[in-house]
C-alpha positions as a Markdown table, in Angstrom:
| # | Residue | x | y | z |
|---|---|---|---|---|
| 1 | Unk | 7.0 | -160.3 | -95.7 |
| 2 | Unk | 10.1 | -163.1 | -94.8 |
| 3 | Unk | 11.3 | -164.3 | -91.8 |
| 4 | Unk | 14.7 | -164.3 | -91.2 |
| 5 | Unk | 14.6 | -167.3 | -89.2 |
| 6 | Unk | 12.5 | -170.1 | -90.9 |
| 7 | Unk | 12.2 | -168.3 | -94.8 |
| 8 | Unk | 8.3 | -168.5 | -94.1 |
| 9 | Unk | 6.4 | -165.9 | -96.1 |
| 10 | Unk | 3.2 | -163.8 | -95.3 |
| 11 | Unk | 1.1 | -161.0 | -97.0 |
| 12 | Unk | 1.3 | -157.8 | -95.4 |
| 13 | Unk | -1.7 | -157.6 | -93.1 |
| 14 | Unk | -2.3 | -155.3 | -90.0 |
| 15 | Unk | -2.6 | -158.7 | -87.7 |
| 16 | Unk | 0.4 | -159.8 | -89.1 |
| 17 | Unk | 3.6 | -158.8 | -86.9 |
| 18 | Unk | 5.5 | -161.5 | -86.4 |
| 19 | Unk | 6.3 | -165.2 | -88.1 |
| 20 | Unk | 4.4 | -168.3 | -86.4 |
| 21 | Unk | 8.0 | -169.3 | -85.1 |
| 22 | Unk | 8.4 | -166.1 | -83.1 |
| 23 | Unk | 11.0 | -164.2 | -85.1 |
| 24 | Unk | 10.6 | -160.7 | -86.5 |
| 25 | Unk | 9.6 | -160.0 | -90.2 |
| 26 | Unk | 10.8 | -158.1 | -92.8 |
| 27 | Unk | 10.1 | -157.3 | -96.2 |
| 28 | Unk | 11.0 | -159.6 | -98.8 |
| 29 | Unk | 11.7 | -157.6 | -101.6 |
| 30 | Unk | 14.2 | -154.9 | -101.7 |
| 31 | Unk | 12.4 | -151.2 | -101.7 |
| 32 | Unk | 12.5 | -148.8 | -105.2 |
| 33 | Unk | 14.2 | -145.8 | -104.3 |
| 34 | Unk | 13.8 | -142.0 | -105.6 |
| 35 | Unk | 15.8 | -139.8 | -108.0 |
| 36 | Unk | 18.1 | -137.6 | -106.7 |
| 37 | Unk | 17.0 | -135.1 | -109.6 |
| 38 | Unk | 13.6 | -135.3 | -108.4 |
| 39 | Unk | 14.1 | -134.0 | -104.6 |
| 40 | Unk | 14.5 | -130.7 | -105.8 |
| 41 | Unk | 10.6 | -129.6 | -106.4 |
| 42 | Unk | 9.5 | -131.9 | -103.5 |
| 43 | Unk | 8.6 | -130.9 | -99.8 |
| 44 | Unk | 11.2 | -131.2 | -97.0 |
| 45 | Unk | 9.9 | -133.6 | -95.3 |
| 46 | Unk | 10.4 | -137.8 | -94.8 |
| 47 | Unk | 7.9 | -137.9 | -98.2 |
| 48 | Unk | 10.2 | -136.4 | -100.2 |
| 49 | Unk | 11.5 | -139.9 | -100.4 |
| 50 | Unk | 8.4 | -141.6 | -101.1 |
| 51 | Unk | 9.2 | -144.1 | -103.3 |
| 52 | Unk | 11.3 | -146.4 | -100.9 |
| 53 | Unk | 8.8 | -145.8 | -97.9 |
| 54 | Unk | 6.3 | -148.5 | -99.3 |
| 55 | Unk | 3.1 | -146.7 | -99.3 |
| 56 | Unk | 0.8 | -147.5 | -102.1 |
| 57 | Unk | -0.9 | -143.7 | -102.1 |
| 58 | Unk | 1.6 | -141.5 | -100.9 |
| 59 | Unk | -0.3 | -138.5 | -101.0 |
| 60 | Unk | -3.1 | -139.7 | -98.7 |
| 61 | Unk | -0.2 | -140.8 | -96.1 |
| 62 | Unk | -0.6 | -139.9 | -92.3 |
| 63 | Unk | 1.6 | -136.8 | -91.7 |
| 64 | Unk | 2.1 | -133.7 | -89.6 |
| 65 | Unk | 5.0 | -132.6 | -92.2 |
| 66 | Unk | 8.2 | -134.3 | -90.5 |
| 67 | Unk | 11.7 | -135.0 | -91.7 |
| 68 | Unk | 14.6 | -132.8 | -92.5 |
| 69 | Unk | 15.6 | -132.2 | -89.2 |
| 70 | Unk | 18.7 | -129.8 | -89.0 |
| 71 | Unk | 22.5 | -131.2 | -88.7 |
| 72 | Unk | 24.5 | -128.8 | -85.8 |
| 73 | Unk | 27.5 | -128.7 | -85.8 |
| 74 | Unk | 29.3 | -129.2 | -81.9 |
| 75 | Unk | 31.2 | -126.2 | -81.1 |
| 76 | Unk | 33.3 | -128.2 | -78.7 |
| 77 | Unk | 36.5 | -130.0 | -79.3 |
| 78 | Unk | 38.6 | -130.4 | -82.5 |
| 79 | Unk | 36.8 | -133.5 | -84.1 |
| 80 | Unk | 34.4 | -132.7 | -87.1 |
| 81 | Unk | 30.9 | -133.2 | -85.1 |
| 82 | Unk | 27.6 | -132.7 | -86.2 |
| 83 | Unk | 24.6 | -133.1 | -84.1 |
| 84 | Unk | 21.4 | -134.2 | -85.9 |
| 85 | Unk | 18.6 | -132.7 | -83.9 |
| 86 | Unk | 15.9 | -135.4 | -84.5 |
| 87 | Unk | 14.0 | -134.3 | -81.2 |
| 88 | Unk | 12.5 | -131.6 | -83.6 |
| 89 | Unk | 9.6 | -133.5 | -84.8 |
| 90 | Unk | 5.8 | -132.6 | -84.0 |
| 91 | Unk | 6.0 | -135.3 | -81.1 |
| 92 | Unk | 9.6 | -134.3 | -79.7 |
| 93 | Unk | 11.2 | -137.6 | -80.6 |
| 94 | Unk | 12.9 | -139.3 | -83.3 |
| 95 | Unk | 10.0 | -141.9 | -83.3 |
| 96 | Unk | 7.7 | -139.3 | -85.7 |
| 97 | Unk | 9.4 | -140.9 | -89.0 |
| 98 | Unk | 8.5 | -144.7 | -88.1 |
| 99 | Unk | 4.7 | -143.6 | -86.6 |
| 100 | Unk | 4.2 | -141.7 | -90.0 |
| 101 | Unk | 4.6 | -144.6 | -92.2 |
| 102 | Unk | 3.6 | -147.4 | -90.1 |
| 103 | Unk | 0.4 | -145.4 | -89.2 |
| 104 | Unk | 0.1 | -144.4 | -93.1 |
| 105 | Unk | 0.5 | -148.2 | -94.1 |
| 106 | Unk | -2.2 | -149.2 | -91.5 |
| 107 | Unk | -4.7 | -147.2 | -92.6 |
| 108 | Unk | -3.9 | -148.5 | -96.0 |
| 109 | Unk | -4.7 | -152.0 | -95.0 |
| 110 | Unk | -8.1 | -150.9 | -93.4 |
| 111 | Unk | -7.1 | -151.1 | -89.7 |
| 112 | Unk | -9.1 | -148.3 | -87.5 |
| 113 | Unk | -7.5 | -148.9 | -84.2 |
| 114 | Unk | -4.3 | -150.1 | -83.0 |
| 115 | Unk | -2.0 | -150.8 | -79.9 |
| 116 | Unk | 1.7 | -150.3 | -78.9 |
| 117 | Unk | 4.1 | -150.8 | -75.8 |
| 118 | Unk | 6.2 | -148.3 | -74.6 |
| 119 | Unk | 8.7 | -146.7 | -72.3 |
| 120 | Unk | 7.2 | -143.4 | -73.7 |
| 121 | Unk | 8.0 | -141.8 | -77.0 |
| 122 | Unk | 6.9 | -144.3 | -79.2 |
| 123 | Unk | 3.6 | -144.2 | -77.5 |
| 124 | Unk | 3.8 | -140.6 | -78.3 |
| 125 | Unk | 4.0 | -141.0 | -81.7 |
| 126 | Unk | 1.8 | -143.7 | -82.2 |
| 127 | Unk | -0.8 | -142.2 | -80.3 |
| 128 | Unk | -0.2 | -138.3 | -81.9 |
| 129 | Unk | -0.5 | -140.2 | -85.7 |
| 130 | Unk | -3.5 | -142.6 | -84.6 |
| 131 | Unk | -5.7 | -139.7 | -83.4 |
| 132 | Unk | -4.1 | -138.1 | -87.1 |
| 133 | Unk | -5.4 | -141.1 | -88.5 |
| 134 | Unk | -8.8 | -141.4 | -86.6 |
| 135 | Unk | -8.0 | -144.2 | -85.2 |
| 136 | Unk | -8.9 | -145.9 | -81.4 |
| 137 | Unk | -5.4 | -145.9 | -80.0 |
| 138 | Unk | -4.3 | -148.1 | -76.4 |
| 139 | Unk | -0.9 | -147.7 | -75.8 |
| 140 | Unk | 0.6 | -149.9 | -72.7 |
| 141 | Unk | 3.8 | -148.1 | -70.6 |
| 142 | Unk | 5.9 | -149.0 | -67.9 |
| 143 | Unk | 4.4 | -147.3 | -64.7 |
| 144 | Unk | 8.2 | -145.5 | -64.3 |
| 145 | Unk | 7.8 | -143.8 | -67.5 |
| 146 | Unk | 8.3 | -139.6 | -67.1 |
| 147 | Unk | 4.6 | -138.0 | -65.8 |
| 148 | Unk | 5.6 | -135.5 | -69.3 |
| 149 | Unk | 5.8 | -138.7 | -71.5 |
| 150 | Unk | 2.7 | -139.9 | -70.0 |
| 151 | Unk | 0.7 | -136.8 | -70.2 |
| 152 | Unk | 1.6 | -136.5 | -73.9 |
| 153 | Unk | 0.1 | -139.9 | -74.6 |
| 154 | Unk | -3.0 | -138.7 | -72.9 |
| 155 | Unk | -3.6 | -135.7 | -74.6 |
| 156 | Unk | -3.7 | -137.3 | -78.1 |
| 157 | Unk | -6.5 | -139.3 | -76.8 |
| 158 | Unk | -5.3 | -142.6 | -76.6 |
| 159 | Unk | -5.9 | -145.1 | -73.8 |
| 160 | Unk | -2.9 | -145.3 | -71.5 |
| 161 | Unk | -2.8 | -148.7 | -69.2 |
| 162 | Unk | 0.2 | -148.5 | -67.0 |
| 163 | Unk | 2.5 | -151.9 | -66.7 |
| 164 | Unk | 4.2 | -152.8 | -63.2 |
| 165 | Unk | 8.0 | -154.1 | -63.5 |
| 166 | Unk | 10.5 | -153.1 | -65.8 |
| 167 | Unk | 10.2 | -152.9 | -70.1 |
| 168 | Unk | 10.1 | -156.2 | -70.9 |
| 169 | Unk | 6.7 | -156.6 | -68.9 |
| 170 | Unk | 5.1 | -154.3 | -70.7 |
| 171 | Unk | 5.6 | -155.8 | -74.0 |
| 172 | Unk | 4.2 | -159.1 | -72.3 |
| 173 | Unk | 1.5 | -157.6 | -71.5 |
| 174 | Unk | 0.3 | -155.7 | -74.8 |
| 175 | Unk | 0.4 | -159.2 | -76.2 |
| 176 | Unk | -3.1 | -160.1 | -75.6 |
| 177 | Unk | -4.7 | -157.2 | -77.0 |
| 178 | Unk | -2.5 | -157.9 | -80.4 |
| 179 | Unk | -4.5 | -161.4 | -81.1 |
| 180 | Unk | -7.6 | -159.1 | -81.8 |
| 181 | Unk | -6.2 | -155.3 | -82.6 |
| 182 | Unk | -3.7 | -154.6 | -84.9 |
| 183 | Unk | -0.2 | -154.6 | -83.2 |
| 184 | Unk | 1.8 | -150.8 | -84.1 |
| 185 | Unk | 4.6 | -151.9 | -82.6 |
| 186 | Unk | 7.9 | -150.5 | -83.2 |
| 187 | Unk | 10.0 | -152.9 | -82.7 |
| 188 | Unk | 8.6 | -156.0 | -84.5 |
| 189 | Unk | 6.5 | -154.0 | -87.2 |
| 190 | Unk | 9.6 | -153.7 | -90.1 |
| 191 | Unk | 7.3 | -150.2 | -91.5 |
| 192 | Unk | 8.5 | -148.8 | -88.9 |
| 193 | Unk | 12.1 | -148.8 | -89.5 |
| 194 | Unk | 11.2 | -147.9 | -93.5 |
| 195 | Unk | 10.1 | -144.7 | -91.8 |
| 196 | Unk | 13.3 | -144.6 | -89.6 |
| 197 | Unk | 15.5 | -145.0 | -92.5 |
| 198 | Unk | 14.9 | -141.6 | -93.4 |
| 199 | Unk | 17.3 | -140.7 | -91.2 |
| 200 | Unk | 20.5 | -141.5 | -93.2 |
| 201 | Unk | 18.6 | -140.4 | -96.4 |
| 202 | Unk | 18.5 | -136.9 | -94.7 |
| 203 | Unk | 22.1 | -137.3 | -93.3 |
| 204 | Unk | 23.6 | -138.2 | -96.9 |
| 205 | Unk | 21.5 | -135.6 | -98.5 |
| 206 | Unk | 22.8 | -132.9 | -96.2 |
| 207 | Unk | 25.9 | -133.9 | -96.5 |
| 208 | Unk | 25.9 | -133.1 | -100.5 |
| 209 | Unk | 25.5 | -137.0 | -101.2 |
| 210 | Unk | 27.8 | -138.4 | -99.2 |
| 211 | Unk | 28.0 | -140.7 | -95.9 |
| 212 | Unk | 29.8 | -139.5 | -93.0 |
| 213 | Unk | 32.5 | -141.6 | -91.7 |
| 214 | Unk | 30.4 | -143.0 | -88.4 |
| 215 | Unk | 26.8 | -142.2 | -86.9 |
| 216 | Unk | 26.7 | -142.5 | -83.6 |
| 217 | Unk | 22.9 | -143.6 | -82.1 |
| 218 | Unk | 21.3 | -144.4 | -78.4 |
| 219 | Unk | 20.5 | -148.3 | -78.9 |
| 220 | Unk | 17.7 | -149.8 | -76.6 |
| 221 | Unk | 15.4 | -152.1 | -79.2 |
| 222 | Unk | 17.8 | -150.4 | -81.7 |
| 223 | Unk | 15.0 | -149.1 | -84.3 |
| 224 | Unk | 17.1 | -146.5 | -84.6 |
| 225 | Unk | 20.3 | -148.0 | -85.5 |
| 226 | Unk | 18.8 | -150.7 | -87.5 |
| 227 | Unk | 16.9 | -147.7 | -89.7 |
| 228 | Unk | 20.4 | -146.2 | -90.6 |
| 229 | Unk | 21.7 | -149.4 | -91.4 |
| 230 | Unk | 18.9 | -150.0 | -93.9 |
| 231 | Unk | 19.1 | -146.7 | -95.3 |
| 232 | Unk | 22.9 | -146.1 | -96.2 |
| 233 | Unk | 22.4 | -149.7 | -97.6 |
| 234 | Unk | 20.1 | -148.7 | -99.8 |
| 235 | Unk | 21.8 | -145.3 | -101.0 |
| 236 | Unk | 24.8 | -147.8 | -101.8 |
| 237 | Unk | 23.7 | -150.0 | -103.4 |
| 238 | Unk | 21.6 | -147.8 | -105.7 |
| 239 | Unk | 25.0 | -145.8 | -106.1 |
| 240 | Unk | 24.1 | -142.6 | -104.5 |
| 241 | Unk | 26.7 | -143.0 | -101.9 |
| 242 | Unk | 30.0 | -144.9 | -102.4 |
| 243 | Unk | 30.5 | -145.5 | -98.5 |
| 244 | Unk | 28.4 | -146.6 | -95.6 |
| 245 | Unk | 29.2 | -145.0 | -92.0 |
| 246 | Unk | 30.3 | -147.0 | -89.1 |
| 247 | Unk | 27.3 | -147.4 | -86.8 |
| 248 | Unk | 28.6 | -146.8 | -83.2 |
| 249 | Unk | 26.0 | -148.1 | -80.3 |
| 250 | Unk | 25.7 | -145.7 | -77.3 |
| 251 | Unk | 24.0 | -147.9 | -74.4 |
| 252 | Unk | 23.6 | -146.9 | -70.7 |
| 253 | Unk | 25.3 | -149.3 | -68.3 |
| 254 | Unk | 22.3 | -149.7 | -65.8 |
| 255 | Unk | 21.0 | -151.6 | -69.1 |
| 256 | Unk | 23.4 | -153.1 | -71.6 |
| 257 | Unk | 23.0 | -156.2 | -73.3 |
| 258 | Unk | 24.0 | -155.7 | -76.3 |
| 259 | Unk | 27.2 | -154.2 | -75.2 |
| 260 | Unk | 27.7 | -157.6 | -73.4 |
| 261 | Unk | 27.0 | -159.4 | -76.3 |
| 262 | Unk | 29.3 | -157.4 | -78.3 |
| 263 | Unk | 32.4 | -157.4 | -75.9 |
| 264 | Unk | 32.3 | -161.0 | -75.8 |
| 265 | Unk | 31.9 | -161.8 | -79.6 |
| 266 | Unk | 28.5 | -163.6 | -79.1 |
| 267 | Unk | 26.2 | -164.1 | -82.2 |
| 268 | Unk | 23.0 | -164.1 | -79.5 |
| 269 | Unk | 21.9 | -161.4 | -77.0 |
| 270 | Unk | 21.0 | -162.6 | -74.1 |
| 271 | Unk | 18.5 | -161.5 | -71.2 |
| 272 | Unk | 20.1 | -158.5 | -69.3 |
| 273 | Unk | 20.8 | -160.3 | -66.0 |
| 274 | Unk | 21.3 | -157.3 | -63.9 |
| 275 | Unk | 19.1 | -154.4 | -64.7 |
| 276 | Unk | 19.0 | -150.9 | -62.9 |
| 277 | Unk | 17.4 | -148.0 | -62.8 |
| 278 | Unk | 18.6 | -145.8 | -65.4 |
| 279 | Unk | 18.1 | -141.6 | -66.6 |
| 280 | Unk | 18.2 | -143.2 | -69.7 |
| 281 | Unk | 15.0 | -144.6 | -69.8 |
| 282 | Unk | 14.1 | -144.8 | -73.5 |
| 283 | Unk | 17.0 | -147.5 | -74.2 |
| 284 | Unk | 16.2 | -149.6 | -71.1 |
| 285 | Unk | 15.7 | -153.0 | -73.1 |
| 286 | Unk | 16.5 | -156.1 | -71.2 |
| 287 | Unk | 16.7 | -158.1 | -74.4 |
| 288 | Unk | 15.9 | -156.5 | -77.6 |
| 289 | Unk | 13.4 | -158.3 | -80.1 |
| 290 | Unk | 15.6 | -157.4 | -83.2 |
| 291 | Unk | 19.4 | -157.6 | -81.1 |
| 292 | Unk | 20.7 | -160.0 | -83.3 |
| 293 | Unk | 20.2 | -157.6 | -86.3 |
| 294 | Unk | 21.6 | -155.1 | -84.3 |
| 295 | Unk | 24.8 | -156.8 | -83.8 |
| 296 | Unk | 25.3 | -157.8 | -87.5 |
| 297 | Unk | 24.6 | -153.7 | -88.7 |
| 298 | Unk | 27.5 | -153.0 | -85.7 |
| 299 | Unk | 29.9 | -155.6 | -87.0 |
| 300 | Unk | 29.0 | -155.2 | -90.9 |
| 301 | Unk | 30.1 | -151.5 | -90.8 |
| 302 | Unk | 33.3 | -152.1 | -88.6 |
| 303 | Unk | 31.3 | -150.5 | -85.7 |
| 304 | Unk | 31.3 | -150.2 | -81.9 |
| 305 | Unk | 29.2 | -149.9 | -78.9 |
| 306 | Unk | 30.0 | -148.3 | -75.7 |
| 307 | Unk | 28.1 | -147.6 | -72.3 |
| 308 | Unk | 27.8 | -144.8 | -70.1 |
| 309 | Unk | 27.9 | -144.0 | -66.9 |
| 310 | Unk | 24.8 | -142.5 | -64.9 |
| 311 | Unk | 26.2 | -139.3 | -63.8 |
| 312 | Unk | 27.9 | -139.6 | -67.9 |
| 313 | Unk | 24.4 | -139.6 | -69.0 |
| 314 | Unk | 23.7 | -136.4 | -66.7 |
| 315 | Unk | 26.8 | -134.8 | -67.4 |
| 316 | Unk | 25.6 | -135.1 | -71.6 |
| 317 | Unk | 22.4 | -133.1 | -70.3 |
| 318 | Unk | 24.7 | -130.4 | -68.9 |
| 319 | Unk | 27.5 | -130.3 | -71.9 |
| 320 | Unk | 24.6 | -129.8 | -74.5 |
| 321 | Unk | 22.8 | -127.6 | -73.0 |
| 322 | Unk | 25.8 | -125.4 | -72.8 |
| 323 | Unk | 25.8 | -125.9 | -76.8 |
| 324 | Unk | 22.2 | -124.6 | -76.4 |
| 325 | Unk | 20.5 | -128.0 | -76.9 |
| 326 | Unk | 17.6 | -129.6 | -74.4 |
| 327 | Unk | 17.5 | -133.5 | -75.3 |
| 328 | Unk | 16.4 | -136.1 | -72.4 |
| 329 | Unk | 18.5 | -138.1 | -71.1 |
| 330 | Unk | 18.3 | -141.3 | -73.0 |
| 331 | Unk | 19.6 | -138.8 | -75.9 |
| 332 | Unk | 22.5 | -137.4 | -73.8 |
| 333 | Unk | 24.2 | -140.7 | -74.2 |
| 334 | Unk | 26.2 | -139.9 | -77.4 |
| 335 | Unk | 28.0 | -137.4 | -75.5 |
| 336 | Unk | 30.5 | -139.6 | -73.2 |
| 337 | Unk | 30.1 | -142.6 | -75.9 |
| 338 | Unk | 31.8 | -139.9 | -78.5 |
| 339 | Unk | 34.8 | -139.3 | -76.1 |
| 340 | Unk | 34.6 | -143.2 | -75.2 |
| 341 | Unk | 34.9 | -144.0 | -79.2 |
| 342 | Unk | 37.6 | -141.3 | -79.6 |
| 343 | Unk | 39.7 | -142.5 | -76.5 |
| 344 | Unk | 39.3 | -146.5 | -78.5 |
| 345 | Unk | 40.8 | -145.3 | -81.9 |
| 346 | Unk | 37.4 | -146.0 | -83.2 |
| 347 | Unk | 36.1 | -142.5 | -84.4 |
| 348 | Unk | 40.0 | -141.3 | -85.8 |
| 349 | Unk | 41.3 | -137.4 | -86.1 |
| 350 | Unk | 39.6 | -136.2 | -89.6 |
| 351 | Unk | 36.7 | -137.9 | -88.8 |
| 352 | Unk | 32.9 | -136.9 | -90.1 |
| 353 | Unk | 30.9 | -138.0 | -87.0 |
| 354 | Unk | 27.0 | -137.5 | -86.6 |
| 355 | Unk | 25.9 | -138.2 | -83.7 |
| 356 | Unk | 21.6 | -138.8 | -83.7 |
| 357 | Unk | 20.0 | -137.0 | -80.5 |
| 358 | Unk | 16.6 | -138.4 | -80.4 |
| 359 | Unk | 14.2 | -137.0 | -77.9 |
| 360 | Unk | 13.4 | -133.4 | -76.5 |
| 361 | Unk | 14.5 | -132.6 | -73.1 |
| 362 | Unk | 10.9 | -131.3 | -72.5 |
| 363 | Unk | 9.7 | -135.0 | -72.1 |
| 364 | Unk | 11.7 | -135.8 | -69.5 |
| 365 | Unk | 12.4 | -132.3 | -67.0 |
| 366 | Unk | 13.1 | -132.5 | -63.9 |
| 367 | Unk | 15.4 | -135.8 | -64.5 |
| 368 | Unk | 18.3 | -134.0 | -64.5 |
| 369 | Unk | 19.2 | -130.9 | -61.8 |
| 370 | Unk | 20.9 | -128.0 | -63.7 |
């Protein structure tokens, strides 16, 4: 693994999450990638692309069969968009593809228990994929955090220690359990965002081999947006696709810094300075560990990123519900960041726009009033 900061270098290890400066890892190599021709015979699931998710025994990974989630197209509107229903994993989020493999590559390294902060659906997954795994499981979440998201983690079996204050606390405080349990986090851990990049293989593959024009993705640590980044990349440069979308941010404005980062053409995000409350709890990231990557995949694809309005957010409930579609909150923030793109010249008429909704509405009722 390399650091992006210093060029230090490490052997993957399951104590191993970060470099002794501070900054976030990644691999150093680029990953293989699979044969088109070869998809044909293989399972519709994330495995299906095996070969650039860096698992040594593929057929022994940790897996509840998730992946290929299905692309809807919006019956609203004149603009060609297609919602990708990620919420339909065996955990209700988005987060399934990164547990998967970081769970998988765990196990591979001989770890048999592991811990994770969260606002809630990453604890979901890493607990649901642990207790796959057999693995001891503590996961540490803001004491705000939805009773459903909560619950969920409980069922699995994992131990659930509840964090006073806002996000950020609760990754200071899973930080002493990581110096003697391996650390499945899924913001510094770069598996975790192999597994995420399955998204845009999915998206190009449905798409008969071919990138939209922008992807549009709820960004709070930005796993997400940094997983479809990594992913078109790779389909490019291997020639499967001859584009790359533009990767539009959707953030809530309760809790935006990299939309203040952004805005003002800054290479650093800062510390959120005003943080409130917001529905969209999943993306409420004071400071992101991996922002400055985030910027560079907006910028690098001529992208965006917008906020959104609290009764916005609850508004997105209401307008896809009406399409038939129950996502929480934090999801609902494509919605007005769609218009908000359109209204900025940014997503143009004739337009392919995918728009990623991330998490079930189930995890989070009673946020939102019908």
């Amino acid at each position: 693994m390399l650091c992006g900061e210093c060029n230090s270098r490490f052997a993957p290890d399951p104590m191993r999450y970060r470099c002794e400066c501070g900054a976030a890892l990644d691999f150093a190599n680029p990953a293989p990638l699979f044969a088109v021709e070869d998809l044909a015979s293989r399972p519709t699931t994330i495995w299906r692309y095996h070969e650039a998710l860096r698992i040594a025994q593929p057929d022994d990974a940790v897996s509840m069969g998730e992946g290929m989630t299905p692309p809807v197209p919006s019956r609203v509107g004149d603009h060609d968009l297609r919602f990708k229903l990620d919420f339909t994993f065996p955990t209700g989020s988005y987060k399934d593809r990164g547990a998967a493999v970081l769970i998988s590559a765990l196990r591979e390294m001989g770890a048999d228990a592991v811990v994770e902060d969260s606002s809630g659906n990453a604890g979901a997954a890493i607990a649901a994929y642990a207790a796959r795994a057999g693995m001891r499981c503590v996961i540490y979440a803001p004491s705000g955090t939805s009773p459903a998201k909560l619950e969920q983690i409980r069922v699995f079996g994992a131990e659930l220690r509840l964090v006073d204050g806002d996000r950020h606390a609760t990754t200071e405080a899973v930080l002493e359990a990581a110096e003697t349990t391996p650390y499945a986090s899924h913001n510094w851990n770069p598996y975790f965002i192999t597994g995420v990049k399955t998204v845009a293989f999915e998206i190009a593959e449905q798409l008969g081999w071919r990138a939209p024009d922008n992807v549009i993705a709820p960004v709070g640590f930005g796993s997400i947006l940094l997983g479809l980044r990594l992913g078109f990349s790779e389909l490019r440069r291997h020639g499967i696709t001859d584009s790359t979308p533009r990767l539009l941010a959707a953030q809530a404005a309760h809790c935006c810094p990299v939309h203040v980062a952004w805005r003002v053409g800054a290479d650093v995000v800062g510390r959120f300075a005003d943080p409130r409350p917001t529905l969209a709890e999943g993306i409420a990231s004071t400071r992101p560990i991996r922002a400055r990557q985030v910027l560079t995949a907006v910028r690098q694809t001529e992208g965006a990123v917008a906020t959104v309005t609290e009764d916005e957010i609850a508004d997105g409930v209401r307008a896809l519900a009406r399409e038939g579609i129950y996502v929480e909150p934090t999801s609902a923030v494509v919605v007005s960041a769609f218009d908000r793109f359109v209204e900025q010249g940014v997503i143009r008429d004739g337009d392919l726009t995918v728009s990623i909704l991330t998490g079930s509405g189930l995890k989070a009722a009673g946020k939102v009033l019908a």
